[in-house]
TIZAGU-540700 format. One line per field, with one value per residue (C-alpha): x, y, z; residue number from 1. Coordinates in steps of 0.5 Angstrom, whole numbers, plus 500, padded with zeros to 3 digits. Layout:
px	(X;...)
py	(Y;...)
pz	(Z;...)
k	(NUM;...)
This chain:
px	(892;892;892;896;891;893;890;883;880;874;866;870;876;881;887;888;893;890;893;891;895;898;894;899;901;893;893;900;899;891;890;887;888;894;889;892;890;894;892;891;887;892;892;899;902;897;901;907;906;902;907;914;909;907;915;916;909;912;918;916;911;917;921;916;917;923;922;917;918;914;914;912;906;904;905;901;902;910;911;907;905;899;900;900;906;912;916;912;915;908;908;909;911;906;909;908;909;912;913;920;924;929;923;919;921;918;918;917;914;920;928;931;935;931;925;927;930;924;920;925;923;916;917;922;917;912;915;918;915;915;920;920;926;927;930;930;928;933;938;938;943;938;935;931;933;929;927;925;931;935;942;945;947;942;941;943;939;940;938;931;929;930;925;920;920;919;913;910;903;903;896;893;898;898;904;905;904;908;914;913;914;920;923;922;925;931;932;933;937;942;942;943;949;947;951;948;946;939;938;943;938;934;930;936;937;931;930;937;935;927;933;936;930;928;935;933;927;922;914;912;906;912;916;910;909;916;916;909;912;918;913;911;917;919;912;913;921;918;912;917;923;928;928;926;918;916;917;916;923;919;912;911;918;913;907;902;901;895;897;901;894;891;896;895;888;889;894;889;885;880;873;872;867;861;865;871;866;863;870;871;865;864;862;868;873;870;873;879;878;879;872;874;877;869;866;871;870;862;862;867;862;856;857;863;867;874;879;881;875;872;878;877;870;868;861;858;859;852;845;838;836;829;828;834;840;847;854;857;864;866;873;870;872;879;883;879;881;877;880;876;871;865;868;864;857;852;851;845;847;845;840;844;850;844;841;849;849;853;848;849;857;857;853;858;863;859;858;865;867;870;869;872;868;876;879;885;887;892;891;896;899;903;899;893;887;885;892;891;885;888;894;889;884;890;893;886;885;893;891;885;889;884;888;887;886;891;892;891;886;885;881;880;877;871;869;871;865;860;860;860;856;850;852;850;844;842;843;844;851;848;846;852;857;854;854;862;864;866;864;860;863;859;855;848;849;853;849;842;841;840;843;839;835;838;831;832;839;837;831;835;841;839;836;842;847;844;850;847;841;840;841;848;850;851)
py	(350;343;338;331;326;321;327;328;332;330;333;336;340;335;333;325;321;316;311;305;298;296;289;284;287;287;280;281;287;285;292;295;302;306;311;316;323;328;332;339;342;347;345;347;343;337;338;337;332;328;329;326;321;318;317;313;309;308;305;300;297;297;293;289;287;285;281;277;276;278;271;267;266;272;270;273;279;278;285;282;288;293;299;303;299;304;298;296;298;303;307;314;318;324;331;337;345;349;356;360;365;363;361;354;347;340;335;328;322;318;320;317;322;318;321;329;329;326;332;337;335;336;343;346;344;347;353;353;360;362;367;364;361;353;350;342;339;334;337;345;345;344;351;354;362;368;366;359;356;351;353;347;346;344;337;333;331;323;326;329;323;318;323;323;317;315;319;315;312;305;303;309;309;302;298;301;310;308;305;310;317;313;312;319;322;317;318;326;324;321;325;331;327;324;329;336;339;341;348;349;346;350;350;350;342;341;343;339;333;333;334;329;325;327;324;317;318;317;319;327;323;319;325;329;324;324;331;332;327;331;338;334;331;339;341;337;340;346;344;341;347;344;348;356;357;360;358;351;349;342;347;348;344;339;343;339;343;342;339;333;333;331;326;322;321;319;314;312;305;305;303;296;295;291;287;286;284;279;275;276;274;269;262;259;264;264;257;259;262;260;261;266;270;270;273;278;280;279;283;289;289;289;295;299;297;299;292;293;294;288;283;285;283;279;274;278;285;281;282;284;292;293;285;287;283;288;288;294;297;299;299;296;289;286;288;293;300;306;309;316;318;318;310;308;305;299;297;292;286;286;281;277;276;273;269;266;264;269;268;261;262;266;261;255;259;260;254;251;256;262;269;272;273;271;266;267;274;276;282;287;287;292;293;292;286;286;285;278;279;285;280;274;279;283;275;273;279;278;271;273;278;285;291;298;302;308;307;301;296;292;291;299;299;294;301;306;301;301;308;311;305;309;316;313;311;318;316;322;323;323;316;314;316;314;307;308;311;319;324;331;336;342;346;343;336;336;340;340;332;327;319;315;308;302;300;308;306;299;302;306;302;295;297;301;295;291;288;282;278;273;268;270;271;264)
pz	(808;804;808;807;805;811;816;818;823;828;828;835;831;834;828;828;823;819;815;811;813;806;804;805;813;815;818;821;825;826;823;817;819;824;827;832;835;834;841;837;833;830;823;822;828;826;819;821;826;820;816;821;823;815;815;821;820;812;814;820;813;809;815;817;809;811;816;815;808;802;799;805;808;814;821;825;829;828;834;839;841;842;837;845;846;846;844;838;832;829;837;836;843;844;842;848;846;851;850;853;854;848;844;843;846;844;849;848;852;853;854;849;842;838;840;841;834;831;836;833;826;827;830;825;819;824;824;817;815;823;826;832;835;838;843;844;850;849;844;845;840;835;832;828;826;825;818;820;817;822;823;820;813;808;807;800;794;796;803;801;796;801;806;801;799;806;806;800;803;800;803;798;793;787;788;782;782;788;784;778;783;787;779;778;784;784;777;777;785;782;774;779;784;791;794;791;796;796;796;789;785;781;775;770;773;772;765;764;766;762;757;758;758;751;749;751;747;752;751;752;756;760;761;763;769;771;771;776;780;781;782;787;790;791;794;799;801;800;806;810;809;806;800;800;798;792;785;785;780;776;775;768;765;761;755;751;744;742;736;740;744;738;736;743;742;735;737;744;744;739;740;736;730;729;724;730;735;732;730;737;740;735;739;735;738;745;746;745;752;758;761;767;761;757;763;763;756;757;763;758;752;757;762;761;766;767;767;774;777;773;776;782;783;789;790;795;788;786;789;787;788;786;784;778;779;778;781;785;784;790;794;800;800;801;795;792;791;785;781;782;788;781;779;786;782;782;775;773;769;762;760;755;761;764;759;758;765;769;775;775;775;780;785;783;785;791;792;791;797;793;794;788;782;779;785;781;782;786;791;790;784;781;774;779;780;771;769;768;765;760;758;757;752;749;746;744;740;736;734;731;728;730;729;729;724;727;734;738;741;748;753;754;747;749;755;748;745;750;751;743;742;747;745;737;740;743;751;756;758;765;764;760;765;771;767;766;773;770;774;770;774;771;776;772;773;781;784;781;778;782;780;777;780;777;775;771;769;766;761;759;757;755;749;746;749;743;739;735;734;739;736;734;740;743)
k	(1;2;3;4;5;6;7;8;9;10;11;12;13;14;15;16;17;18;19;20;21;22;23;24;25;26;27;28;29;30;31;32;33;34;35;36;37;38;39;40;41;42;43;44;45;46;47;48;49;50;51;52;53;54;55;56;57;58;59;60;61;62;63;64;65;66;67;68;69;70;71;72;73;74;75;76;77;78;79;80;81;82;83;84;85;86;87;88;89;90;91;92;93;94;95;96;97;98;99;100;101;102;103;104;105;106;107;108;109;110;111;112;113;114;115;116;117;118;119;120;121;122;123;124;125;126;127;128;129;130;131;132;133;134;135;136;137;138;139;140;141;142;143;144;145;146;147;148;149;150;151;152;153;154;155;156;157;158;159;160;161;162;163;164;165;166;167;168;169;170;171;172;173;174;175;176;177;178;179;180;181;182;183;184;185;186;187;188;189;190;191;192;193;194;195;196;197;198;199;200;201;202;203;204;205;206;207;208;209;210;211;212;213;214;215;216;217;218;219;220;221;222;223;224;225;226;227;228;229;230;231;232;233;234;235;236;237;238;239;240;241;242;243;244;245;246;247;248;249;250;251;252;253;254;255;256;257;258;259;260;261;262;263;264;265;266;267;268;269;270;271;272;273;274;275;276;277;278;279;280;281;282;283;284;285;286;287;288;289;290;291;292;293;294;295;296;297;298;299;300;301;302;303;304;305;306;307;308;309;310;311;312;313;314;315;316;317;318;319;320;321;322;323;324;325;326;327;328;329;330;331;332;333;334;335;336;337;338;339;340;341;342;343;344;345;346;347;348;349;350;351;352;353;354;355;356;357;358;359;360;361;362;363;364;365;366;367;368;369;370;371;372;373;374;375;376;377;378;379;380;381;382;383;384;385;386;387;388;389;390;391;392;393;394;395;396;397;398;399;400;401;402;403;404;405;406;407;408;409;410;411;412;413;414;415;416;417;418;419;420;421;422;423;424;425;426;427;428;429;430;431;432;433;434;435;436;437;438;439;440;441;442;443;444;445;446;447;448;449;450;451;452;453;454;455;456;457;458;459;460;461;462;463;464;465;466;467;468;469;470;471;472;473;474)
């Protein structure tokens, strides 16, 4: 059985929900994460458990927004409660299981219908596939038939978006998937009619409406998104039995033929040649930025490094290992978050970022009492830390008038040119991903090769990381 992502289970087999508190609530509920025992190590109660109780926490975070006010500066703790307050609006009421003659009952710590509807919930999902049948403690006039189905009518499309949505991980999601998912789910909500009941949706709707997204001339990659989205959005119905099992109607409604594949590679970032560098490297074009801006196009040209992990780099990312000084991308510091599990990584710093001064700029940001390597960041961002940074470089580019060829260029290009530029000068692939942050997935390299030491990873990359003379560089 899968696991929703929020849903761990102990070294002693007990199920916890755990959920990252969205970064700009961190200070106002004095929690970075909302952790709880389940009470169980049944994997599917826990699930059901997991999934009512993702909702419940969701939309207290998007109540404290209201409250508080996103614009404004974040008062501390604005519940003033303890999260085992019943009170405070993050508590959740331990569940008990009980067996009857008529079937199952779902008993919650308080009295109140609040809780017994959320129980109840948790239990028809639980036994969505089950044959059993259940009775509330505290409404017995909710059931579940001997098919797992709940004896009242099926909810409607409106009605099961807003679940989903609900269900949505802020702490885990960027702002901006998080807002991409919920446009996909509205759009075919309302394409389809808030009304429809639910159940009387099938693939012939969906098919329509990828249709009808054809129509508005939309991108085969934009409407692919869209598409999986949706695909997730009736896994999750599926799971929580309020739509059948079985085919899932947004599977396979969207296909890349090798010939578009081809087209969108072609059309992608291009890597920037040795004549665009030096017109964009050039000292006379490099005063034409501000110098946070520099450092970030240095720090592109010489590691790879994808723009929103560069624009996220905090003072502390900068140390010595094995007397070479590096930086580490990583998701441990305040704002910080990875693409992939393999983007975690320490990259030594080339030799011509330190003889430029980065080492000296980071110890006057020190000293001035920062603690980013770009003060000016702001955390959160929907279109994440590098936007700015993605901005600032991409107008850079368009008034030295660096075009592409065919596709396109911008700050990613920087990345396409430090990788094609090691591959031209016969750098391993294992040393050329580990630089970049891709994961070589084959069992050869994840099971039997090992990480190279930064001392390991800086011989064989500097000499490849040769752009001009030095003379020409400053």
């Amino acid at each position: 059985m899968r696991l929703p992502h929020h849903l761990v289970r102990s070294s002693t087999g007990v199920f916890h929900f755990r959920q990252k508190v969205p970064i700009p609530l961190q200070r106002a509920f004095g929690l970075r994460v909302v952790k709880r025992s389940l009470g169980t190590r049944n994997a599917r109660l826990a699930q059901a458990q997991a999934y009512v109780m993702s909702a419940r926490v969701a939309a207290t975070f998007d109540e404290a927004r209201r409250l508080i006010g996103m614009n404004e500066p974040v008062p501390d703790n604005p519940f003033g409660l303890p999260l085992d307050d019943p009170r405070n609006p993050l508590h959740t009421p331990d569940w008990r299981v009980e067996k009857t003659r008529e079937g199952f009952t779902l008993a919650t710590e308080g009295d109140s219908a609040k809780e017994h509807a959320q129980a109840i919930e948790v239990l028809k999902t639980l036994l969505a596939a089950g044959t059993a049948p259940v009775v509330s403690s505290g409404d017995a006039g909710q059931r579940v038939d001997g098919t797992g189905s709940p004896t009242k009518p099926g909810i409607s499309v409106g009605e099961a978006a807003r679940k989903y949505l609900l269900t949505l991980d802020s702490a885990l999601l960027p702002d901006k998937t998080r807002s991409q998912k919920k446009a996909a789910v509205n759009s075919f909500a309302q394409w389809r009619g808030l009304k429809h009941p639910l159940a009387q949706c099938s693939r012939t709707d969906v098919a329509e409406w990828v249709q009808s997204l054809r129509a508005s001339e939309l991108a085969t990659p934009t409407i692919a998104n869209k598409a999986s989205y949706l695909k997730a959005f009736f896994a999750w119905l599926q799971a929580a039995g309020h739509y059948p099992m079985g085919d899932n109607p947004a599977a396979g409604q969207v296909k890349f033929g090798m010939r578009e594949k081809r087209l969108r590679r072609k059309l992608g970032f291009e890597a920037f040649s040795e004549e665009h560098l030096r017109v964009i490297f050039s000292p006379e074009s490099l005063k034409k930025l501000k110098e946070p801006v520099r450092w970030g196009a240095w720090l592109g040209l010489y590691s790879g490094a994808r723009v929103s992990e560069i624009g996220q780099l905090r003072l502390d990312d900068f140390y010595e290992d094995d007397g070479l000084p590096c930086f580490r991308i990583t998701a441990d510091g305040f704002g910080q978050s990875l693409k992939t599990d393999a983007s975690a990584r320490v990259v030594p710093i080339h030799p011509e970022l330190v003889r430029l001064g980065l080492l000296t700029y980071v110890e006057a940001l020190r000293r001035a009492g920062k603690d980013r390597l770009f003060p000016r960041t702001k955390v959160g961002s929907v279109n994440g830390a590098g936007n700015f940074l993605s901005a600032a470089f991409g107008r850079h580019l368009t008034a030295l008038g660096v075009k592409a060829k065919v596709g396109k260029v911008g700050f990613h290009s920087l990345r396409k040119t430090v990788i094609q530029t090691l591959q031209s000068a016969g750098v391993a692939s294992e040393v050329r991903a580990q630089l970049v942050g891709h994961l070589l997935d084959d069992e050869h390299h994840a099971t039997y090769s090992r990480r190279y030491t930064v001392p390991e990873l800086a011989e064989r990359l500097f000499p490849s990381l040769i752009y001009w003379e030095r003379g020409e560089m400053s």
